[in-house]
Each structure stands twice: as C-alpha cells, then as structure tokens.
BAGURO-932191 format. One line per field, with one value per residue: residue in one letter; residue number from 1; x, y, z of N, C-alpha, C in turn. Coordinates in steps of 0.05 Angstrom, whole numbers, plus 5000, padded with zeros to 4 digits. Example, Ala and Ser with C-alpha at 12.3 -4.5 7.8 and 13.67 -1.06 7.14 Angstrom:
// residues 2
zase <- a,s;
drengu <- 1,2;
n_px <- 5264,5257;
n_py <- 4886,4955;
n_pz <- 5156,5142;
ca_px <- 5246,5273;
ca_py <- 4910,4979;
ca_pz <- 5156,5143;
c_px <- 5264,5258;
c_py <- 4934,5001;
c_pz <- 5156,5157;
// end
This chain:
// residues 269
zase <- x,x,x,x,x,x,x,x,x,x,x,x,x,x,x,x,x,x,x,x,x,x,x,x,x,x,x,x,x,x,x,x,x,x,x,x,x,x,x,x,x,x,x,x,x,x,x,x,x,x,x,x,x,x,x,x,x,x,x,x,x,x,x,x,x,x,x,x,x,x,x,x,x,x,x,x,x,x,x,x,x,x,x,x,x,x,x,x,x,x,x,x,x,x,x,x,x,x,x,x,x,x,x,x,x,x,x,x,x,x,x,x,x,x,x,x,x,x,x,x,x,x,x,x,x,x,x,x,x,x,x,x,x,x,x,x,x,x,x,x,x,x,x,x,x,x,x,x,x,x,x,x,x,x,x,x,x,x,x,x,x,x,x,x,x,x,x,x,x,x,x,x,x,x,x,x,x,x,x,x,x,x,x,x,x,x,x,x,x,x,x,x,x,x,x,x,x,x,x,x,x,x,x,x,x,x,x,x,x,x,x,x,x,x,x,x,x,x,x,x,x,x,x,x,x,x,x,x,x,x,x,x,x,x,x,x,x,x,x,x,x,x,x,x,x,x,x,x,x,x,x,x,x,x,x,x,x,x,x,x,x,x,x,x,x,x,x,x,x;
drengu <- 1,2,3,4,5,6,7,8,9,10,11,12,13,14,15,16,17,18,19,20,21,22,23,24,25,26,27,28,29,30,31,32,33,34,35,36,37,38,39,40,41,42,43,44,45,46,47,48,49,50,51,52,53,54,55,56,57,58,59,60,61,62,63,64,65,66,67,68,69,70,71,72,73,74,75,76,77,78,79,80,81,82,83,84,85,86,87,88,89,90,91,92,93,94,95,96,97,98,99,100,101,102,103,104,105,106,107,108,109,110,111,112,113,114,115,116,117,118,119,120,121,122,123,124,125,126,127,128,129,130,131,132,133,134,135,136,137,138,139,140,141,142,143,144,145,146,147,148,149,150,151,152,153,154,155,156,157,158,159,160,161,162,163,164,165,166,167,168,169,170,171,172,173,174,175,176,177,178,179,180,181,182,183,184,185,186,187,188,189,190,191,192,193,194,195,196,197,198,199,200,201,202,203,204,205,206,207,208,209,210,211,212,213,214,215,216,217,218,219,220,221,222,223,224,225,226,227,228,229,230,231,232,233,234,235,236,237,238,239,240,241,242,243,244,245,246,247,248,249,250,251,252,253,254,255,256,257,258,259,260,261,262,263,264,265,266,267,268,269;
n_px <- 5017,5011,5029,5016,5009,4964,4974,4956,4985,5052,5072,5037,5080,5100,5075,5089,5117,5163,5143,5110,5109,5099,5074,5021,5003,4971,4903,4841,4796,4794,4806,4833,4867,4910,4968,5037,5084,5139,5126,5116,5164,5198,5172,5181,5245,5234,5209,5253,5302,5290,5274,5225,5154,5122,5057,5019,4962,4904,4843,4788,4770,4774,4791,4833,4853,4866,4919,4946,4961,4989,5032,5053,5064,5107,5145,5154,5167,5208,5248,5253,5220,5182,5117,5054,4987,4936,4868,4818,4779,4759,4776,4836,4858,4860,4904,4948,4967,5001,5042,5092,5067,5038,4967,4905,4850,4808,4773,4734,4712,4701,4645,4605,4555,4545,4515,4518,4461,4446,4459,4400,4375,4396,4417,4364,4353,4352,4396,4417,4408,4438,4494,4485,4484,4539,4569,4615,4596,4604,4601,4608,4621,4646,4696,4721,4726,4776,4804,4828,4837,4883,4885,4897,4889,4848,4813,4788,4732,4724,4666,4608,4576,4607,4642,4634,4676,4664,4665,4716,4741,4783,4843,4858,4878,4864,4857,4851,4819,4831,4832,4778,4718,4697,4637,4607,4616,4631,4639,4631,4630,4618,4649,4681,4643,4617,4660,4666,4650,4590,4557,4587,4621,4586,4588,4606,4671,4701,4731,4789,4805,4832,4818,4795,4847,4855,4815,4761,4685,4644,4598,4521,4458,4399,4378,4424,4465,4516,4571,4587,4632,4653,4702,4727,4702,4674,4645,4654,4660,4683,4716,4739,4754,4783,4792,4749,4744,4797,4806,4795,4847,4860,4851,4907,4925,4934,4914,4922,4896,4916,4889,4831,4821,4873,4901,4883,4821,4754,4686,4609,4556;
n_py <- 4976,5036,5098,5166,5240,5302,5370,5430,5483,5504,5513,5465,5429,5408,5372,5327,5260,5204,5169,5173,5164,5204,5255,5297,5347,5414,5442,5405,5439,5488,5543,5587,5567,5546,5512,5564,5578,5593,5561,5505,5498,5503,5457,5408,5414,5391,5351,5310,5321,5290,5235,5227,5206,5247,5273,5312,5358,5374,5421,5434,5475,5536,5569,5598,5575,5531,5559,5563,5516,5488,5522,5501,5449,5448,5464,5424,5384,5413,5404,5343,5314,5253,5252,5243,5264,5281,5283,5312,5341,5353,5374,5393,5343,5336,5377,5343,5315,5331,5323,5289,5257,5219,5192,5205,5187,5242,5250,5290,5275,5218,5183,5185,5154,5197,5221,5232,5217,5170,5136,5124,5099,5051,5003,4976,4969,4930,4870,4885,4935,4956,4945,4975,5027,5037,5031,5049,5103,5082,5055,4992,5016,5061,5051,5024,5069,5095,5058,5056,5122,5113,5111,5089,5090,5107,5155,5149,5173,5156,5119,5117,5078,5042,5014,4987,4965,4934,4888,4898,4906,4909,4918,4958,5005,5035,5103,5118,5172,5198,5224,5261,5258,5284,5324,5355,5412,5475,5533,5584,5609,5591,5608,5654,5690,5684,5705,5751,5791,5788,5794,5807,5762,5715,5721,5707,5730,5733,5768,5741,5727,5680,5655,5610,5580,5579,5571,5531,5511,5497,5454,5439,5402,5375,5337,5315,5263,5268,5312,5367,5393,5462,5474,5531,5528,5488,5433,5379,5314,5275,5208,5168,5105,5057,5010,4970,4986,4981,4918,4917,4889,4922,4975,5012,5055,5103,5163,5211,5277,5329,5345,5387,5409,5416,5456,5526,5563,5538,5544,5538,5525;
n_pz <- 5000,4982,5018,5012,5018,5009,4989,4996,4994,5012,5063,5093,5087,5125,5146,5133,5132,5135,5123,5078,5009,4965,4941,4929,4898,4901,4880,4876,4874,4870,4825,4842,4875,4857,4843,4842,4788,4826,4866,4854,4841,4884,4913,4878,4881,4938,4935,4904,4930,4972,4939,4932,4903,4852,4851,4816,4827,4792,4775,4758,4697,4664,4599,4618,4661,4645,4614,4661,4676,4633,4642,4688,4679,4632,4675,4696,4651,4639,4680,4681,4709,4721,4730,4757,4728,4762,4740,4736,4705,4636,4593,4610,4613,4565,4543,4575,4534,4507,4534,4580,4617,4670,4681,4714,4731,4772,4838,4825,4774,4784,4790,4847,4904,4948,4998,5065,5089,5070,5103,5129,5115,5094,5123,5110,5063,5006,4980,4929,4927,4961,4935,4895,4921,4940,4892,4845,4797,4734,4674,4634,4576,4595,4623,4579,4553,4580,4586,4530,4539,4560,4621,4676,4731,4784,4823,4881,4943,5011,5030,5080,5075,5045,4998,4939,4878,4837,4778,4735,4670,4641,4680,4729,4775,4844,4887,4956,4985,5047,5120,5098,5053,4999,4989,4958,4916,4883,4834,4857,4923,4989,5027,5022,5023,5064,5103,5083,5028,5020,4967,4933,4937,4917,4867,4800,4761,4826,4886,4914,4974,4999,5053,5066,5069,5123,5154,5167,5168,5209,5196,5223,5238,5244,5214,5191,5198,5204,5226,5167,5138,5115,5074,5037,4977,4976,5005,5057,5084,5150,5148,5179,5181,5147,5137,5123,5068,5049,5046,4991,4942,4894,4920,4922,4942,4989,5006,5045,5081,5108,5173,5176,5225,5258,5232,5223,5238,5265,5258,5283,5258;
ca_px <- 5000,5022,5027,5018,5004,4955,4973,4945,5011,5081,5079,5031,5096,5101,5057,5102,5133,5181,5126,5106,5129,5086,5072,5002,5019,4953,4884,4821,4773,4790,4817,4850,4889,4926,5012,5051,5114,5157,5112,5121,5194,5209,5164,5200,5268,5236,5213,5277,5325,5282,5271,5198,5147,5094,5024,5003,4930,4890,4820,4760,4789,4768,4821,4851,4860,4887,4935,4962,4972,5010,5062,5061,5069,5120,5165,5165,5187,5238,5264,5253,5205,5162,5099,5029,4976,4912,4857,4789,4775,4770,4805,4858,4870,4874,4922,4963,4966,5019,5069,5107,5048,5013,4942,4898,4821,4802,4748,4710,4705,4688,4609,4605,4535,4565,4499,4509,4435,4442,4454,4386,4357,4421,4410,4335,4354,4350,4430,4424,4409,4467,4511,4487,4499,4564,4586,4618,4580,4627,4599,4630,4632,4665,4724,4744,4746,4790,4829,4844,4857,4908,4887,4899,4885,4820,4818,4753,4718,4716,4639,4603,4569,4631,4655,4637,4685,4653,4681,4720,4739,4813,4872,4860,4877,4854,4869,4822,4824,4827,4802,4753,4702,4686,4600,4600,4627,4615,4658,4618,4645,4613,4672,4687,4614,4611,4674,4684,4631,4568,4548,4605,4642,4577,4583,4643,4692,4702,4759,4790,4825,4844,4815,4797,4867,4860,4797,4733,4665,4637,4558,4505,4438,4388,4365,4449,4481,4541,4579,4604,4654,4653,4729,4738,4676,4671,4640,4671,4652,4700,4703,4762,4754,4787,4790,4736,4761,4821,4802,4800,4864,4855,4852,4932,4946,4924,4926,4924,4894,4923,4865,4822,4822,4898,4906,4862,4791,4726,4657,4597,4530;
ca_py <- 5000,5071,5123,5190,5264,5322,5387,5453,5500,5488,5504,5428,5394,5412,5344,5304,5236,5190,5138,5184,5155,5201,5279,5304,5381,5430,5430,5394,5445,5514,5554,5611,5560,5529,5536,5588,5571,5590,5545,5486,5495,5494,5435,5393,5415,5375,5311,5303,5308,5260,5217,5229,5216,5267,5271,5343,5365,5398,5417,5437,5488,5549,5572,5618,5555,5514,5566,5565,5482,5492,5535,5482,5425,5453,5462,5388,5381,5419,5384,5316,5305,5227,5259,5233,5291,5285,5308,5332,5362,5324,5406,5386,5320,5344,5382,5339,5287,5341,5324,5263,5256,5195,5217,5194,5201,5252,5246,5301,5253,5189,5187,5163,5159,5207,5233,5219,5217,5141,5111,5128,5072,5033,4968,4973,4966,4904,4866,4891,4967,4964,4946,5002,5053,5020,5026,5072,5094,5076,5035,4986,5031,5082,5042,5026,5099,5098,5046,5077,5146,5095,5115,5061,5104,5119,5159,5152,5172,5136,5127,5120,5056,5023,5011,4955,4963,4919,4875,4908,4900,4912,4918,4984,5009,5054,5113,5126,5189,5197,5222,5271,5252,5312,5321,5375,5434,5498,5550,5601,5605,5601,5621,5681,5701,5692,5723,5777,5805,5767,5796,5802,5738,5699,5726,5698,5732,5749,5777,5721,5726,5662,5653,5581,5563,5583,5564,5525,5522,5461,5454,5416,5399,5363,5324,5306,5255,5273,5333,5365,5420,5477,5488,5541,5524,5448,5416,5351,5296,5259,5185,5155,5083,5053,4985,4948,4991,4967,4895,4902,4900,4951,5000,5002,5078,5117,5197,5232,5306,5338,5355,5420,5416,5415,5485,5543,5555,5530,5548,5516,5532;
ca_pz <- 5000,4981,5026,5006,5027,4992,5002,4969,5002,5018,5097,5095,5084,5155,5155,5117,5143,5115,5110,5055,4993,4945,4953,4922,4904,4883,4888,4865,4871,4864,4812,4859,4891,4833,4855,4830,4794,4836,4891,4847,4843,4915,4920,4874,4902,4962,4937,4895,4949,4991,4920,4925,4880,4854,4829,4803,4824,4773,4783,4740,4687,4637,4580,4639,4680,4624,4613,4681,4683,4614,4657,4705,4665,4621,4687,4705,4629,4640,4705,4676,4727,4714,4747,4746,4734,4773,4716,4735,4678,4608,4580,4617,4604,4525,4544,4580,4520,4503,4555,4590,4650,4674,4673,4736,4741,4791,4846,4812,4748,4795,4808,4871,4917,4983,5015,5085,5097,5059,5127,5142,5104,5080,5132,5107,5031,4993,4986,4900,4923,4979,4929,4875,4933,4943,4875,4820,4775,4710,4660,4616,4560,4601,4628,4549,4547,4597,4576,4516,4534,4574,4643,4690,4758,4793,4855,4900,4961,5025,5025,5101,5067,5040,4972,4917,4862,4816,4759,4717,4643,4658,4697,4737,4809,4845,4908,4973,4992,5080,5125,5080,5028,4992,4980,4938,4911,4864,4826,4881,4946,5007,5056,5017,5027,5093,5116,5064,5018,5006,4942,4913,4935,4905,4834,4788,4779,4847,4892,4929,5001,5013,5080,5065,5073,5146,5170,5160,5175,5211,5198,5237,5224,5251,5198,5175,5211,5219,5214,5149,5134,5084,5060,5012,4964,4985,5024,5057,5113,5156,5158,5190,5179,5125,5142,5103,5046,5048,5041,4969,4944,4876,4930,4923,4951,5003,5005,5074,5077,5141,5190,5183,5260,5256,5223,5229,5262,5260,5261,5286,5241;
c_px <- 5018,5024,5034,5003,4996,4964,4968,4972,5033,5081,5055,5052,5104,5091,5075,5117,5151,5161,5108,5113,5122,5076,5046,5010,4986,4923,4862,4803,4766,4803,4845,4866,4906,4952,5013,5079,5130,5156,5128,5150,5211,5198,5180,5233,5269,5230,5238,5295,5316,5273,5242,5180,5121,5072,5021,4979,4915,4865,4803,4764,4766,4790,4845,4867,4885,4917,4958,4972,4992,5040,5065,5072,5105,5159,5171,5181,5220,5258,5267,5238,5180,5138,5070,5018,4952,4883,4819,4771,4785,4790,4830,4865,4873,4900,4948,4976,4991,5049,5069,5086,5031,4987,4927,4861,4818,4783,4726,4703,4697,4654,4609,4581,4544,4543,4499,4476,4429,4437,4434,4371,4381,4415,4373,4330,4367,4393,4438,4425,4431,4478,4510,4492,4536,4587,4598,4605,4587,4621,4610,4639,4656,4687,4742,4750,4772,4818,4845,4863,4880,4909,4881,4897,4853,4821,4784,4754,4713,4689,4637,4596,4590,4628,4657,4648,4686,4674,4689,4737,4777,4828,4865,4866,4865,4866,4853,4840,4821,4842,4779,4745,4697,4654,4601,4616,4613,4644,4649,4632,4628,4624,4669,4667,4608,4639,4689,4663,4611,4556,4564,4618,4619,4570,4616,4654,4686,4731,4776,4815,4830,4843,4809,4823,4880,4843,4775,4707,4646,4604,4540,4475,4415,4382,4398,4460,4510,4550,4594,4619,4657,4683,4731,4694,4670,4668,4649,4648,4677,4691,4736,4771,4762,4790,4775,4744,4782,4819,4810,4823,4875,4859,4888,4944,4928,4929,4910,4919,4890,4897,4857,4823,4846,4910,4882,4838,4767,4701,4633,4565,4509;
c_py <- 5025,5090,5148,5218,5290,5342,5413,5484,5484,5487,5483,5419,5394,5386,5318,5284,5226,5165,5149,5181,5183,5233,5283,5337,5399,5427,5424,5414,5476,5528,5570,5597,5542,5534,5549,5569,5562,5566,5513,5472,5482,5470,5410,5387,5397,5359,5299,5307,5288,5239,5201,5220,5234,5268,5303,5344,5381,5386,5428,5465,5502,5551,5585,5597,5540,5523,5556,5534,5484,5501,5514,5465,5421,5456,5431,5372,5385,5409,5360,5306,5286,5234,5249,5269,5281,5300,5300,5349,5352,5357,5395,5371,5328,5356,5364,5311,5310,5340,5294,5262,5231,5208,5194,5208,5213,5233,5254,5277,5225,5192,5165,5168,5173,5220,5216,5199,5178,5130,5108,5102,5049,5003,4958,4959,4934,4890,4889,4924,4977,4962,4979,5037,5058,5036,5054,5071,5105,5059,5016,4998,5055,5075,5032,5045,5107,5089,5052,5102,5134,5107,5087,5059,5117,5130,5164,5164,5144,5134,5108,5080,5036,5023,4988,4976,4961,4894,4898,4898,4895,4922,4955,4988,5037,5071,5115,5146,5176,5213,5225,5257,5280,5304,5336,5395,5448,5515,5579,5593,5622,5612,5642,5699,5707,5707,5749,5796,5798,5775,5792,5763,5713,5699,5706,5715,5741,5755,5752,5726,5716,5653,5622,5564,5569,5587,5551,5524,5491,5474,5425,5426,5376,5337,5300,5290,5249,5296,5334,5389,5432,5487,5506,5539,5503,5449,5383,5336,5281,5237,5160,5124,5069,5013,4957,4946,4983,4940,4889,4914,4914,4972,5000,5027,5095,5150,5210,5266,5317,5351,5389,5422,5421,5456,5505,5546,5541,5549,5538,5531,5510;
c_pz <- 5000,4993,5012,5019,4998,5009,4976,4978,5011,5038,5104,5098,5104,5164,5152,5136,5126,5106,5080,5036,4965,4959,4919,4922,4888,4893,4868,4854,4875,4849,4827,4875,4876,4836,4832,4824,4811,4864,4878,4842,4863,4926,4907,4876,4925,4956,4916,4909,4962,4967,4927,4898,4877,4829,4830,4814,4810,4779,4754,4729,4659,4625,4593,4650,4664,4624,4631,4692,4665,4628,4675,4703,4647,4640,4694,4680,4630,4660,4698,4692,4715,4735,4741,4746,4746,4755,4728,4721,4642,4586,4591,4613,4573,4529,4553,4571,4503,4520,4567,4616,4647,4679,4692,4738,4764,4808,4835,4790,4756,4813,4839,4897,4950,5000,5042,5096,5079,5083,5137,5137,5092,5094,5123,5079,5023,4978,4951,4907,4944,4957,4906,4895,4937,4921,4857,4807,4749,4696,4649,4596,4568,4611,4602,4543,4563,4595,4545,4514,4556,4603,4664,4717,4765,4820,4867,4927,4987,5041,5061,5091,5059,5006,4959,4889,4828,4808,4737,4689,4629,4681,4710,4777,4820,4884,4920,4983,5029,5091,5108,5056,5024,4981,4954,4929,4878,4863,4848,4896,4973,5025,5052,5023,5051,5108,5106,5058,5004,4971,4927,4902,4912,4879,4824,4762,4797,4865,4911,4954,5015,5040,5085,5081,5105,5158,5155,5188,5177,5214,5207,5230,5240,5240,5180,5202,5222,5206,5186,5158,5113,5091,5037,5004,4959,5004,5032,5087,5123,5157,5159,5181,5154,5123,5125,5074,5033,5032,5007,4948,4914,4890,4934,4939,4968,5010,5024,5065,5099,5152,5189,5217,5272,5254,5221,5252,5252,5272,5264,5272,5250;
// end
C-alpha cells in the first residue's frame, strides 16, 4: 500500500513523514488555489532530494486555467520530472496528451453515491440496492474509454456505506482518499461570502482572500448525521475508517489530507 500526502501549500509539508512515499501538490477544487511557479519549484526541490514521487492536482478548468497548468506542466518538462497529473477536467487531460504525465482520474470525474443521509435507510435496503449505493458509477463503455485514453488510475471517496468496486473490464487500480470525502462543491464560494463580501464573493469573477486556507466552517443539522465542513467552496465529511476499504486489494494507495482541526479555526453553524 502507498502512502501519500495532499497538500494545496508548501507550509503542509510541515505534515510530511518519511512513510510518505508520494507527495500530492495543488488543488482539486479551486481555481484561485492552483501553485505558482515558483511554489512548484520549491516543492520539487523537496521531493527530489528526499527521492519522492509526485502527482500534480488539477482541478475543473476554463482557457485561463488551462493556461496556468500549461506553465506548470511545462516546468516538470523541464526538470525531467516522471509525474502523474491528477485530471478533473476532460480540458485538461487534452492538454496533458501534450506532455510526459501519467494521467489519473480525479474524484471530481468518479460518480460516487456520498449523501450521508444514505445511512438512514442503507441496513433497510435490499443486498442489489446496497451494492448500487456502494458502487461507482462507471459503465462498461466508460472504462474502454478509459482504457484507451490509457488511464489506468481511479481515485475515490471513502463512502460511510463502503465501497463495491465491481468487475472490471481491465487491469486498473485505484486511490482512497482519508480522512475527507468531499460532497459537493461549486465554482461560488461560500467562505468568501461569509467572511468577506456576500454579494460580491457569490458572483464569478470574484475577489479572492484566501481565508479558506485558514479556517473552516463546521455545519450541523438536525436532519444530517454527521457533521460536514465547508472548505473554501467544498464541502467535505470525515470518515476515519478505512479498514473494510482496504480489504480490496485495487485499492493500492492511500492519500492523507492533514486535518482541518489541525490548522486554522472553526465554526459551528
């Protein structure tokens, strides 16, 4: 099994271990937090003295966005750097059929059933509709697309219910994210809204002041069983347990995302 570490800034690698074989650099799910050059520089400075390896994160991308992976991409070229990319975004993956990058299905791009509120009826439901909560939902036609555009990586969600696989058509593995599942997200931003300037922050473009990356916003509910957390313009759930998950052994890599309770504040809604 793989260990690895996400991180969307460089003072994260503050997290880092040596059981770390595998450094996640960027993020999933917001434009405004995509590294800078010079970020990406000093990051691979550090997993090539420690003979690291690294996955890219690219998230969900206009022609602006694109641009700014292009510069990214083009520096790992130039280092020689054997990097997977993380693609969330079928723009981006075109693009990155231009460069030396393993190419890795996102989460965003993996359908996966994450409403807490399943457990409410999940031991009630018949063994065929456990499993369809269970499962990805990835057809057969869509894993020959897959296997074509020669992706051979799936990264998922570690779902409250647990995780059926399936049968699949070929040879593929796949990563669980942990702790967080992410529920949802939007190119809007609720943080910015609430701790900046609500009209503005909920139009796009809007001004962005990075307050995400130093606090979230834990919400409760009557009706939700367990708490979530709005990061940024995502929402996530914790779910510690990886154990059953595990079992099956496709799940080959595991990627750690240092605790919002760790850094910053919270909020209780």
């Amino acid at each position: 099994m793989e260990s690895c570490i996400l991180i969307t800034r460089l003072d994260l690698l503050n997290y880092w271990k040596k059981d770390y074989k595998r450094v996640y650099f960027g993020s999933e799910f917001c434009s405004h937090l995509i590294p800078e050059k010079e970020d990406l520089n000093m990051l691979l400075d550090f997993v090539q003295k420690r003979d690291l390896s690294l996955s890219l994160v690219s998230g969900y991308a206009t022609n602006r966005e694109i641009k700014k992976y292009e510069g990214l991409l083009e520096i790992l070229i130039k280092r020689k750097i054997n990097a997977e990319l993380i693609i969330n975004d079928w723009g981006v993956f075109e693009l990155s059929r231009n460069f030396a990058v393993i190419p890795v299905l996102g989460r965003l791009l993996t359908r996966q059933k994450k409403d807490p509120q399943i457990l409410k009826i999940f031991n009630k439901l018949p063994a065929i509709t456990k499993k369809r909560y269970q499962a990805i939902a990835l057809n057969e036609n869509f894993y020959e697309f897959l296997k074509e555009k020669g992706i051979k990586r799936i990264e998922i969600d570690n779902l409250f219910q647990g995780i059926d696989l399936g049968d699949m058509g070929y040879d593929l593995s796949f990563s669980l994210y942990t702790p967080y599942a992410y529920l949802t997200t939007t190119r809007l931003c609720p943080s910015n809204a609430i701790n900046n300037r609500p009209a503005k922050a909920l139009k796009i473009p809007f001004t962005c002041t990075k307050d995400c990356q130093d606090r979230h916003i834990v919400i409760r509910h009557v009706n939700m069983p367990y708490l979530l957390i709005l990061k940024g313009n995502t929402i996530f759930y914790r779910q510690d347990s990886i154990d059953e998950a595990c079992k099956d052994k496709r799940i080959d890599r595991l990627i750690f995302q240092p605790s919002f309770a760790e850094k910053g504040k919270g909020q209780c809604f």
